[in-house]
C-alpha distance (Angstrom), angle and dihedral (degrees) to the residues before:
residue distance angle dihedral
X1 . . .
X2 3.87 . .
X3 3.75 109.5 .
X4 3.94 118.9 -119.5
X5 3.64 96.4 -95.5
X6 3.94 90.8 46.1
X7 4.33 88.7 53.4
X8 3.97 95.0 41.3
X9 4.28 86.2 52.9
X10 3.45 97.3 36.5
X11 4.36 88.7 53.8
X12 3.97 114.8 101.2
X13 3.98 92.7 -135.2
X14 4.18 124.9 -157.4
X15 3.69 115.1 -113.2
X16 3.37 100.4 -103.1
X17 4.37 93.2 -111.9
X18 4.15 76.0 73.6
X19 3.38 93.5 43.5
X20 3.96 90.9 59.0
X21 3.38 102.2 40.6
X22 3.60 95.6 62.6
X23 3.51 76.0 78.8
X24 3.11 110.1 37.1
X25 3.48 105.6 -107.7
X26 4.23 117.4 157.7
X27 3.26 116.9 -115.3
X28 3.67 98.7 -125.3
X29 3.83 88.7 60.2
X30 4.19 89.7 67.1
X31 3.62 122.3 88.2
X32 4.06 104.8 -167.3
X33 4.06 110.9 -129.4
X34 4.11 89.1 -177.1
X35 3.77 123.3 -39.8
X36 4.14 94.7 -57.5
X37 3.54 108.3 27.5
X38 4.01 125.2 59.2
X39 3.68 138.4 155.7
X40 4.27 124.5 -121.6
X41 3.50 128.1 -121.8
X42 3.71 109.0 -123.9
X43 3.84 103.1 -147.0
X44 3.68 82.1 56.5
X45 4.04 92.5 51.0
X46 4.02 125.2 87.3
X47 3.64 108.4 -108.2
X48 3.84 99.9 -158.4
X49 3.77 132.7 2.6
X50 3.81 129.3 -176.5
X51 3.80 97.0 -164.8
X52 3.60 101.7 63.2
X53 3.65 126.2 93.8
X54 3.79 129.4 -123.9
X55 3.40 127.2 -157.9
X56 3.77 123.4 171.5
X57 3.59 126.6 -152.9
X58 3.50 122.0 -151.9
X59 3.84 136.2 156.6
X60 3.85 150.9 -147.3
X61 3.76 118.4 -74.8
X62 4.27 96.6 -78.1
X63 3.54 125.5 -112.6
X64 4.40 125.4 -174.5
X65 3.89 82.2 -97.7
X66 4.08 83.5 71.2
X67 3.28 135.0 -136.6
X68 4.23 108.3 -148.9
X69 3.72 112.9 -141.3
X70 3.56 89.9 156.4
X71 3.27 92.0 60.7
X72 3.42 104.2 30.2
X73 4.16 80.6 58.6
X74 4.21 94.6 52.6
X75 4.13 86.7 44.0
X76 3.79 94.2 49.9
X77 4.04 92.2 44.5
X78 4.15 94.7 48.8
X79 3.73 82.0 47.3
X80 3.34 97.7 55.3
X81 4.13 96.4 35.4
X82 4.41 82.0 47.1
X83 4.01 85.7 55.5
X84 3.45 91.8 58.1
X85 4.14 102.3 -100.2
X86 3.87 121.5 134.8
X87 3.67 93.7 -107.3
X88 4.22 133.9 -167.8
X89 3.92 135.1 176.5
X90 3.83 120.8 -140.1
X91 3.03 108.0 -175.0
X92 4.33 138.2 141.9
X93 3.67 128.6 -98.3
X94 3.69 115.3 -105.6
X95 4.13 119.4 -115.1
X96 3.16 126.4 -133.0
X97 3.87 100.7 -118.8
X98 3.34 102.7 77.5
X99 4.38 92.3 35.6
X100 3.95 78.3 70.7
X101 3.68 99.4 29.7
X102 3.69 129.0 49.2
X103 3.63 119.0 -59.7
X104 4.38 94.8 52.1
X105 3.36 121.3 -148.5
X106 4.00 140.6 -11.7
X107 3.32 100.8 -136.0
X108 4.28 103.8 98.1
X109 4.51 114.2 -101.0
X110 3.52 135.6 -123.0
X111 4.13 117.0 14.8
X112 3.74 90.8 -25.6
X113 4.07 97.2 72.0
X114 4.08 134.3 133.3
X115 3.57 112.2 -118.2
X116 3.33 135.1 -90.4
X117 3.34 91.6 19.9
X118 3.78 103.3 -178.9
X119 3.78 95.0 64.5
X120 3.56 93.4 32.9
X121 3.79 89.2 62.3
X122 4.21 94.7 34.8
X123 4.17 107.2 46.5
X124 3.67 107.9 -43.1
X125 3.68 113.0 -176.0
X126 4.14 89.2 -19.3
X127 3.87 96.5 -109.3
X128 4.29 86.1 144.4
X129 3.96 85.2 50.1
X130 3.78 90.0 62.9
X131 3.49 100.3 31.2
X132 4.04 85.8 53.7
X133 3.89 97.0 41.2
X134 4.13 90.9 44.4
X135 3.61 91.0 46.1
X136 4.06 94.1 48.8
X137 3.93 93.4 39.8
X138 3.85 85.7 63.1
X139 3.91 91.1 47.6
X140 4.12 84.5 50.5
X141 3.62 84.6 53.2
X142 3.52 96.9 58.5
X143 4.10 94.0 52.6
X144 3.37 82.7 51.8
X145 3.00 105.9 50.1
X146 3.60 91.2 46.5
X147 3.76 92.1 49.6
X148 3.74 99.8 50.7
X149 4.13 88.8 61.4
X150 3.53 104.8 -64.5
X151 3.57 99.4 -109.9
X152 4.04 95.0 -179.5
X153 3.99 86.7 56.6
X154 4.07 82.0 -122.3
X155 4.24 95.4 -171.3
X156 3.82 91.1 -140.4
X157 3.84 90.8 -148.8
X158 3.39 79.9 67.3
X159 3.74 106.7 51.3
X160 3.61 108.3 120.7
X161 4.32 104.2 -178.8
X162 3.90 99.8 101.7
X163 4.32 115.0 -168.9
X164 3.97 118.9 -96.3
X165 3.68 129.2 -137.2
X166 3.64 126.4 -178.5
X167 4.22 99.0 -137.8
X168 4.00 128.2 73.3
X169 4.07 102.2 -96.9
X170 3.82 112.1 165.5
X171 4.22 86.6 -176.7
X172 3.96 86.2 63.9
X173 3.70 101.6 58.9
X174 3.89 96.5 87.4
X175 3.87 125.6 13.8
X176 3.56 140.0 156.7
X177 4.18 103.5 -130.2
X178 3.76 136.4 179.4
X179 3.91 91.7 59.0
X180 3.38 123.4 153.6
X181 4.05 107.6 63.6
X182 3.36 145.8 -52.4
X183 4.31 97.0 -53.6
X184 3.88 80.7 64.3
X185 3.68 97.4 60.9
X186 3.55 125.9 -134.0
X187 3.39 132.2 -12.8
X188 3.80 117.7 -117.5
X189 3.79 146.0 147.6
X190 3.50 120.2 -104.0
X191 3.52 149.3 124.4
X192 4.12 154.8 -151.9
X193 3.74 123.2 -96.3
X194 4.02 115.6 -162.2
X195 3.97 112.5 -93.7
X196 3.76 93.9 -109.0
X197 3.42 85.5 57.4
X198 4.17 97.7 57.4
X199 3.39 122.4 109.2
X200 3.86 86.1 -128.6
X201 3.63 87.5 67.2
X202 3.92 92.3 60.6
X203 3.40 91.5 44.3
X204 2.93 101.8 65.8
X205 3.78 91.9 32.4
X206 3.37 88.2 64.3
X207 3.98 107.9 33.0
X208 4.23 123.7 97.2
X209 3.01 108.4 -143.9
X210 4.64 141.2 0.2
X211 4.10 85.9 -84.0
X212 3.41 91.3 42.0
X213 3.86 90.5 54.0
X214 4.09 95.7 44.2
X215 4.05 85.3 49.8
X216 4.08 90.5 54.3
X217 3.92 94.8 45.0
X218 4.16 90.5 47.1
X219 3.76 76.3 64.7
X220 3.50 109.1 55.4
X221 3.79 107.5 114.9
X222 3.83 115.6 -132.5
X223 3.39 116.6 -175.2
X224 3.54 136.0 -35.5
X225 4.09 135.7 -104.3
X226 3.98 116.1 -132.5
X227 3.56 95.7 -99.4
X228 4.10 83.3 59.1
X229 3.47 90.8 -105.1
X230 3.90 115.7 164.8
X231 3.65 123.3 -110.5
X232 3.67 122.6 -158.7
X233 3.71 139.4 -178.6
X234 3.96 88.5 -118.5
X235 4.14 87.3 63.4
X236 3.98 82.9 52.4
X237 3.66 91.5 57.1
X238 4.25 80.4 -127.1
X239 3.98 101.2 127.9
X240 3.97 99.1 84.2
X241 3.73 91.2 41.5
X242 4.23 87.4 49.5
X243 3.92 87.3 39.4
X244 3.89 93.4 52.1
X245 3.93 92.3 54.0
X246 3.74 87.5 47.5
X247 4.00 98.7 52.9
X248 3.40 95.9 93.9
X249 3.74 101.6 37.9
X250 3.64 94.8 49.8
X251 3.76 87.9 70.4
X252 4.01 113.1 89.8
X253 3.48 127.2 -108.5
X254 3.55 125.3 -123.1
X255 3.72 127.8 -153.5
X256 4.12 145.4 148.4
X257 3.81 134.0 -118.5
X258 3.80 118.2 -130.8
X259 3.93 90.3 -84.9
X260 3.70 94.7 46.0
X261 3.92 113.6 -98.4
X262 3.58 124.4 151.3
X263 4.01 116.7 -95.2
X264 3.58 129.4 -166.2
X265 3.55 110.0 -163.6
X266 4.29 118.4 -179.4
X267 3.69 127.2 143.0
X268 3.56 136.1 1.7
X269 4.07 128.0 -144.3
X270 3.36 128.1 169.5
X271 3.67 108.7 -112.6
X272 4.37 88.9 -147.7
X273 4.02 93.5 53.0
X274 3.67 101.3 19.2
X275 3.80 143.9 16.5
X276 3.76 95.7 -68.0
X277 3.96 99.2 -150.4
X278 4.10 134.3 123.7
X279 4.10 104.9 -116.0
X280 3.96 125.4 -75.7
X281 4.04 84.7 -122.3
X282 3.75 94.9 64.0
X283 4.12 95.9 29.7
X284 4.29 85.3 55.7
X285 3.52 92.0 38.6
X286 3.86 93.6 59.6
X287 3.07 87.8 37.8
X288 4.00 93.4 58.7
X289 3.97 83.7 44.5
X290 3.64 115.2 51.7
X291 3.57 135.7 24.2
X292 4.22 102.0 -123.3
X293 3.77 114.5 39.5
X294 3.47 123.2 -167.3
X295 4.08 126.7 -157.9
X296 3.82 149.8 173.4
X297 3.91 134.5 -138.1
X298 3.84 106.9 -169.0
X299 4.12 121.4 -100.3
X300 3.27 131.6 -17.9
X301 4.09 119.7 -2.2
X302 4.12 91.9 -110.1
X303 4.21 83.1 67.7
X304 3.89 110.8 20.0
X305 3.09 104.4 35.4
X306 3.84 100.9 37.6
X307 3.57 91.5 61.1
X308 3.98 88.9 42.0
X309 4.03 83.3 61.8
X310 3.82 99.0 35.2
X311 3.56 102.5 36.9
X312 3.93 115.3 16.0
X313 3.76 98.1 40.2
X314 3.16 96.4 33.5
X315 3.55 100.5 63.1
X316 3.74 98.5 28.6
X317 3.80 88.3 56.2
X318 4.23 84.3 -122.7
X319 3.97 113.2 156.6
X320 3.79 107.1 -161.7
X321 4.19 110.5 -133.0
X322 4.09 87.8 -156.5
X323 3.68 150.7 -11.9
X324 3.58 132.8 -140.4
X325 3.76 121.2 -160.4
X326 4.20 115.4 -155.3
X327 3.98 112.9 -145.6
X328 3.91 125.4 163.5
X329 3.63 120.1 -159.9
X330 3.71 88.5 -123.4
X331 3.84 92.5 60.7
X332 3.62 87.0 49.2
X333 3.62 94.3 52.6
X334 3.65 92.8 52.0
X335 3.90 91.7 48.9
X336 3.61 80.6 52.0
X337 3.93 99.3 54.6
X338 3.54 109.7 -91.6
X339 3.68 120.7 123.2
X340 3.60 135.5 -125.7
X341 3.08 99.2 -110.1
X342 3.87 87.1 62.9
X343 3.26 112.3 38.2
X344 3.68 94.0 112.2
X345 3.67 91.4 72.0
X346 3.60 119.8 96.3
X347 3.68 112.4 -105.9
X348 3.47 125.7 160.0
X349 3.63 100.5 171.9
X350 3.98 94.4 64.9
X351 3.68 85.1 52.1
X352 3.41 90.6 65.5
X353 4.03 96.0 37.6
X354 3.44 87.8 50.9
X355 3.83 94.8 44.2
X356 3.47 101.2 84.9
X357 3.80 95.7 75.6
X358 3.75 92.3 57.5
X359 3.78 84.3 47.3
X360 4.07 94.0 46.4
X361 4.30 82.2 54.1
X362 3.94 87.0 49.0
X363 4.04 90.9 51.0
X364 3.81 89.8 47.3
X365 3.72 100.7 49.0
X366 3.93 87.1 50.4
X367 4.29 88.5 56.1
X368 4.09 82.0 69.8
X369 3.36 95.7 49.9
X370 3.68 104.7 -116.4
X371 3.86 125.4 125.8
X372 3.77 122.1 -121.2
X373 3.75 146.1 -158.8
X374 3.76 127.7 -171.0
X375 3.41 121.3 -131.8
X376 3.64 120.5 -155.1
X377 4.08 116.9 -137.5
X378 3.40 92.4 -156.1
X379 4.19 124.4 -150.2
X380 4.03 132.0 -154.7
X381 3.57 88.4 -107.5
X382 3.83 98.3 51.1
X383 4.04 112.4 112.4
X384 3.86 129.1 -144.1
X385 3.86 83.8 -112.5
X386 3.85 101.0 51.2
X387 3.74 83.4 49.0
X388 3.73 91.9 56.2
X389 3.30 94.9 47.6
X390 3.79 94.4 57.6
X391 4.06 86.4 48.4
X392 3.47 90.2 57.1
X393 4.07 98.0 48.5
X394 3.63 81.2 52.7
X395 3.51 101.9 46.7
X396 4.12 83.0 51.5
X397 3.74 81.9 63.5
X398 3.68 96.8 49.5
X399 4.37 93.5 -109.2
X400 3.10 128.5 121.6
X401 4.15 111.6 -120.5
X402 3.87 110.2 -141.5
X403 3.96 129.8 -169.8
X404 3.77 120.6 -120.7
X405 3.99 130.1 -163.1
X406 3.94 93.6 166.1
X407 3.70 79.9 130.1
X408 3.43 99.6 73.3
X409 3.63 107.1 2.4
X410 4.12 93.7 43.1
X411 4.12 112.0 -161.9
X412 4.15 93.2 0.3
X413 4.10 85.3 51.6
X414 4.37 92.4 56.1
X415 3.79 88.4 33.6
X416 4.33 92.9 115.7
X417 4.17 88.0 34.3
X418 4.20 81.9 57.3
X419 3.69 97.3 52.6
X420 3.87 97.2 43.5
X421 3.87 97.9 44.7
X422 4.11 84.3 47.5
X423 3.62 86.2 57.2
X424 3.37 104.4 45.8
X425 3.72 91.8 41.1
X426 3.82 84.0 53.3
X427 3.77 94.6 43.8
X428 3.92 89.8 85.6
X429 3.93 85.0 -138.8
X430 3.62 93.3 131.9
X431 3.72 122.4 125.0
X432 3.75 107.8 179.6
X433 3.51 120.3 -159.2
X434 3.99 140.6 146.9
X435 3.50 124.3 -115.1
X436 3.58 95.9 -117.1
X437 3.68 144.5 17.3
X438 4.13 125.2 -102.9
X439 3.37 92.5 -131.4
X440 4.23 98.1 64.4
X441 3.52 110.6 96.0
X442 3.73 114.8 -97.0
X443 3.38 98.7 -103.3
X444 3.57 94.8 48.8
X445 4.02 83.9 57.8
X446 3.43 89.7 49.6
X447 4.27 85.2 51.1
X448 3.79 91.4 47.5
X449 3.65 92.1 55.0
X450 4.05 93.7 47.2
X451 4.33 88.3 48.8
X452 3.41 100.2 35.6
X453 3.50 108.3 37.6
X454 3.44 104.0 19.8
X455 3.74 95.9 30.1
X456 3.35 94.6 -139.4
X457 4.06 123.8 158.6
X458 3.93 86.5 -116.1
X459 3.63 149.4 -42.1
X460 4.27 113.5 -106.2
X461 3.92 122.3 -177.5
X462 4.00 126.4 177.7
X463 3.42 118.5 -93.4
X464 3.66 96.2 -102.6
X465 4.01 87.0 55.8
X466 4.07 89.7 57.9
X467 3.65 96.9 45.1
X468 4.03 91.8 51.8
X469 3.92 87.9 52.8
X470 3.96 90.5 50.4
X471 3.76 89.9 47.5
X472 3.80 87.0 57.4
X473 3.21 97.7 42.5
X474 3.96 86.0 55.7
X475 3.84 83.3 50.1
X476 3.90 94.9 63.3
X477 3.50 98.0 -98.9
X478 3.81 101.8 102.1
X479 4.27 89.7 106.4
X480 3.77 92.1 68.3
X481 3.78 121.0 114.0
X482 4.00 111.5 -128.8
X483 3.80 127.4 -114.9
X484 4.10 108.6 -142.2
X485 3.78 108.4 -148.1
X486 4.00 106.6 -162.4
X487 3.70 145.6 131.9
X488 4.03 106.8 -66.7
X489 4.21 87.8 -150.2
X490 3.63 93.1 84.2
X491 4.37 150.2 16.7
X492 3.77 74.2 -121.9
X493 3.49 128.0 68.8
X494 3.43 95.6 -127.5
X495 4.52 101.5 82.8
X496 3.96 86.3 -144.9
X497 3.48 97.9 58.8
X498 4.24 99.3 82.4
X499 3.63 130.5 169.0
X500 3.48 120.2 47.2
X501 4.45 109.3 -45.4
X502 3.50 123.2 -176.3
X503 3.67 138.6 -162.7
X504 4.44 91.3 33.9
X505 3.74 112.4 142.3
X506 3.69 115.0 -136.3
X507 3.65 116.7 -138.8
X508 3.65 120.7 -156.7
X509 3.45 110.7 -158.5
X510 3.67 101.9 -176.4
X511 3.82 137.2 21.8
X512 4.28 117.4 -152.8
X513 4.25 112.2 -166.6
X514 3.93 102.8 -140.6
X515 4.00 89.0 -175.3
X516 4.48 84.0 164.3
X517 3.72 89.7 52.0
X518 3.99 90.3 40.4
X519 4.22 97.9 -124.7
X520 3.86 143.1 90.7
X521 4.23 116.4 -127.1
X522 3.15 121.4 -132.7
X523 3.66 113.1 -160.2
X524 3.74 104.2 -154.2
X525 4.40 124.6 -166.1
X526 3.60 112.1 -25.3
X527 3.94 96.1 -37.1
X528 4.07 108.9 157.6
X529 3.94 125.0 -141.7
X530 3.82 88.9 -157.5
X531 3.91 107.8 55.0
X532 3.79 116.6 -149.5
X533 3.95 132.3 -136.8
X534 3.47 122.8 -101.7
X535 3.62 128.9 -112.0
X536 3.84 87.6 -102.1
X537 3.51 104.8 24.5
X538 4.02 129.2 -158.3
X539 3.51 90.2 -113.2
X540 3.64 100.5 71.3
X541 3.73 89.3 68.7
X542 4.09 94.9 51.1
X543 3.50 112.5 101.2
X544 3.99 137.6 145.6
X545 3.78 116.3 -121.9
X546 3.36 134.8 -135.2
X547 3.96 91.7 -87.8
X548 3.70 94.5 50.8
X549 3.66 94.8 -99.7
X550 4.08 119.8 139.5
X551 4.06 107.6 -123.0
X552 3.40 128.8 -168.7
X553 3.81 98.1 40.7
X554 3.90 116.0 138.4
């Protein structure tokens, strides 16, 4: 079989005018990036819509066998836009970290891709460009400000806005900076989180509208006087500035799939360090424009789509129609015990074992209210028996298990996934509801997450770690919803515990206000906000051939 690369170059694409008019979109609301890529306009965008459907997908915690919500997500929408439905993607833009790390690219595999997928993976449009330089002009700002006499009284042991960089560098996670002498400033420890990981990113994730967007970065908090006094970006007279670098990328992207159906791509979080949803602009939009909409929340359902629920909809006033949660019976084998190395032997038994975390995902999803089906990305190697056996875990759960060959098949291979998500996101069954209320305290948010999600005995934090929470709380930010940054390997945070454990106590060992975004962080185990490489990273394999074409991209 043709590798990814190979199908995405080989594919005749629509000029992207076609691409938008499928859904009606004017053409004065396109702004051509290229011949297939463009970004919209947003005063010529819906901003809400009650008549369009949203369906979430969402998988199993992920394991190196791989699961494919990517590409489960690009098979289920050409299924649904081949049936006939007015169809739309909304999904995130992928980061460059993992392109030249471990996990590849973000833009779906096989015959189930989003097109073009070269630039889509390397640069696109340059949203991570401004979110990185907006983000880092504001930490600038701060030096500065601190340097030219400090008139906020900023105590720089107390300056909390770290750097950004959109690449996997262990070496950045904790420095010492402004060395050299006093026309450096002031020496301090800090550090660089990865771009998906800014609170830039959420913001504008998260905000409605340009004004919106300048309101939420006025808000970011900085640093702190010694009196505890907060220091935002709005006292730094920073939030035009940010704003202006952000005019552009705040617009949605608009793409195609190998077969031609509308994608809006805009933002990217990490769902295991940060919110892990595409933007409320682009998710409404679609929303506004077609009838079905189909969207991501990163990793497994105990991260992604957690925060989708808690955070996303929650604030956007979105109600999700339907969910559907990705498992492979290899990833289930490994979550029951069996190692790479052998996952191509038949084992029905470690199915089972290993089915209880895609039936823990199935139990959560049903606490918001929102009715699932599991759709099966099925491999070569997969038996008729293994595949039963996944039915019938489902069917314990009350969901109906279907197989998937988008892979290789593309639209034809989601065809029976298309018709049951349409019905059940017809069905008007949905109940949607958060997990927890805004009046709890933040830590008991923090504790309903770790029990009811995670199922763990408890969540414990350091004394220090409460007291900061009660201080914000005092603050006026006790109504926020919490953003749980962990491993995405396990319920647990502990990546080698798999399956479905019980009776773990969560630790968080740091807390992070993101009053622009609108949420606290709680950094849970030894989670990092700066990835690192691999020993053999994805990047040795990139390369440009002798007629210009990228290789090695997956």
């Amino acid at each position: 079989m043709l590798t990814d690369i190979e199908i995405s170059r080989a594919a005749p694409l629509l000029p992207i005018g076609e691409v938008a008019a499928k859904l009606d979109i004017p053409a004065q609301a396109i702004e051509p990036y290229g011949h297939y890529k463009a970004k919209l306009t947003l005063d010529a965008l819906p901003k809400r819509s009650t008549t369009g459907k949203l369906i979430l997908v969402t998988a199993i915690n992920p394991t190196p066998a791989g699961e494919g919500k990517t590409t489960t997500s690009v098979g289920l929408a050409d299924a649904l836009s081949r049936s006939g439905r007015r169809t739309a993607l909304a999904l995130r833009e992928p980061s460059l970290g993992p392109c030249f790390g471990t996990k590849g690219g973000a833009a779906g595999g096989g015959h189930a891709q989003i097109v073009p997928m070269e630039e889509i993976n390397l640069h696109f449009t340059g949203d991570f460009y401004a979110i990185t330089s907006a983000h880092n002009l504001l930490a600038a700002m701060v030096d500065n400000h601190v340097y030219w006499g400090n008139a906020l009284g900023l105590d720089v042991r107390r300056i909390s806005w770290r750097r950004v960089m959109d690449m996997n560098d262990r070496a950045l996670r904790g420095l010492v900076q402004s060395l050299g002498g006093a026309s450096n400033g002031y020496p301090r420890e800090s550090g660089f989180d990865i771009t998906v990981a800014s609170e830039v990113m959420a913001i504008l994730c998260l905000a409605s509208d340009l004004a919106d967007l300048e309101a939420r970065l006025g808000r970011i908090i900085v640093g702190y006087t010694a009196d505890r006094r907060a220091v935002t970006a709005r006292d730094l007279n920073a939030a035009g500035a940010m704003a202006a670098l952000l005019a552009h990328a705040i617009k949605p992207n608009l793409v195609q799939t190998l077969e031609g159906t509308p994608a809006l791509l805009h933002g990217g979080p990490f769902a295991n360090i940060a919110h892990g949803c595409n933007s409320v602009i682009a998710t409404r939009a679609a929303l506004g424009l077609a009838d079905y909409v189909v969207t991501e929340a990163g990793f497994g359902a105990d991260l992604g789509a957690e925060k989708f629920f808690d955070i996303k909809c929650r604030k956007a006033g979105l109600a999700p129609d339907a969910a559907v949660v990705v498992a492979t019976v290899r990833a289930l084998k490994m979550n029951g015990g069996v190692a790479k190395a052998d996952l191509a032997q038949p084992d029905v038994a470690a199915v089972e074992r290993g089915g209880v975390n895609l039936a823990r995902h199935l139990e959560n999803v049903r606490q918001f209210g929102v009715p699932a089906v599991v759709a099966i990305n099925r491999f070569a190697s997969d038996t008729e028996q293994e595949i039963a056996a996944v039915q019938a875990i489902a069917a314990a759960q009350g969901c109906e298990a279907i197989v998937c060959t988008h892979f290789a098949d593309g639209s034809a291979g989601a065809a029976d996934l298309a018709e049951a998500v349409a019905a059940l996101a017809d069905s008007g069954t949905a109940r949607f509801v958060p997990l927890y209320d805004d009046r709890l305290s933040l830590f008991e948010k923090i504790n309903s997450v770790a029990t009811r999600i995670y199922r763990a005995e408890e969540a414990v934090a350091d004394a220090s770690v409460l007291a900061q929470l009660r201080r914000w709380e005092a603050d006026g930010f006790g109504d926020l919803p919490v953003c749980m940054a962990k491993t995405q390997y396990s319920f647990s945070t502990d990546p080698t515990l798999l399956g479905a454990p019980t009776g773990h106590v969560v630790h968080v060992r740091e807390v992070r206000l993101a009053a622009g975004a609108g949420f606290v962080v709680a950094i849970c185990g030894e989670i990092m906000t700066m990835p690192g490489l691999p020993r053999v990273p994805a990047a040795e394999g990139i390369r440009v051939n002798a007629a210009g074409q990228i290789d090695g991209l997956s």
